[in-house]
C-alpha positions, 0 to 999 in steps of 0.5 A: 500500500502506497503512503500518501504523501501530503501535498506540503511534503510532495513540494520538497520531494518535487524540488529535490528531484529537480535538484537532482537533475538540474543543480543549479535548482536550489537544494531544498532542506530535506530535514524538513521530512523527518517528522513526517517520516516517523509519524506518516512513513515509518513504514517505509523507512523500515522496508526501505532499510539496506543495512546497517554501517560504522563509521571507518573511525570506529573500526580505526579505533580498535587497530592497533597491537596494544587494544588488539592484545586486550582483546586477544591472547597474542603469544609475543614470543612468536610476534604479531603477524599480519594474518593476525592483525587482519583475522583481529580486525575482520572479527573486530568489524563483524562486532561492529556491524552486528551492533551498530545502530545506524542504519541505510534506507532508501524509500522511491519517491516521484515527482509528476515532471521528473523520472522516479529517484530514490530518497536515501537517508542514514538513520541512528535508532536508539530504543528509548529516544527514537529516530534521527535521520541525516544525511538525507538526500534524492540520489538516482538510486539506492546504490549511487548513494551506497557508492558515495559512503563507501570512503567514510563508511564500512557497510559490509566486512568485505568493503575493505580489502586486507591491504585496506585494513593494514594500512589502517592499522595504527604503528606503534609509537617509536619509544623516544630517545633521550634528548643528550645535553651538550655542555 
C-alpha cells in the first residue's frame, strides 16, 4: 500500500528531484521530512532499510597491537603477524556491524515532471529516544548513494580489502630517545 504523501511534503520531494537533475535548482532542506517520516512513513523507512554501517573511525579505533592484545591472547614470543592483525580486525568489524545502530534506507519517491529517484537517508535508532535521520538526500538510486559512503563508511566486512585494513592499522609509537645535553 502506497503512503500518501501530503501535498506540503510532495513540494520538497518535487524540488529535490529537480535538484537532482538540474543543480543549479536550489537544494531544498530535506530535514524538513523527518517528522513526517516517523509519524506518516515509518513504514517505509523500515522496508526501505539496506543495512546497517560504522563509521571507518570506529573500526580505526580498535587497530592497533596494544587494544588488539586486550582483546586477544597474542603469544609475543612468536610476534604479531599480519594474518593476525587482519583475522583481529575482520572479527573486530563483524562486532561492529552486528551492533551498530545506524542504519541505510532508501524509500522511491516521484515527482509528476521528473523520472522516479530514490530518497536515501542514514538513520541512528536508539530504543528509548527514537529516530534521527541525516544525511538525507534524492540520489538516482539506492546504490549511487551506497557508492558515495563507501570512503567514510564500512557497510559490509568485505568493503575493505586486507591491504585496506593494514594500512589502517595504527604503528606503534617509536619509544623516544633521550634528548643528550651538550655542555
Amino acid at each position: 500500500m502506497a503512503t500518501k504523501i501530503p501535498k506540503k511534503v510532495q513540494l520538497l520531494i518535487d524540488d529535490a528531484i529537480r535538484h537532482l537533475w538540474d543543480p543549479k535548482f536550489p537544494k531544498p532542506d530535506l530535514s524538513l521530512l523527518s517528522e513526517w517520516l516517523v509519524d506518516e512513513a515509518w513504514d517505509n523507512v523500515v522496508n526501505g532499510i539496506w543495512g546497517g554501517y560504522i563509521d571507518r573511525d570506529r573500526l580505526v579505533e580498535f587497530l592497533d597491537d596494544a587494544t588488539m592484545m586486550d582483546y586477544i591472547d597474542v603469544d609475543e614470543g612468536n610476534g604479531i603477524t599480519d594474518q593476525i592483525r587482519i583475522d583481529f580486525a575482520r572479527g573486530r568489524l563483524d562486532s561492529l556491524l552486528e551492533e551498530t545502530m545506524c542504519s541505510i534506507h532508501a524509500i522511491d519517491v516521484t515527482s509528476k515532471a521528473m523520472p522516479p529517484a530514490s530518497l536515501c537517508l542514514m538513520m541512528y535508532y536508539h530504543g528509548q529516544g527514537g529516530a534521527s535521520f541525516y544525511d538525507m538526500t534524492v540520489c538516482h538510486s539506492i546504490e549511487d548513494y551506497l557508492a558515495s559512503l563507501k570512503h567514510e563508511n564500512i557497510l559490509a566486512n568485505g568493503d575493505l580489502s586486507d591491504d585496506e585494513l593494514l594500512k589502517l592499522w595504527r604503528k606503534p609509537k617509536a619509544p623516544r630517545k633521550p634528548k643528550s645535553k651538550l655542555s
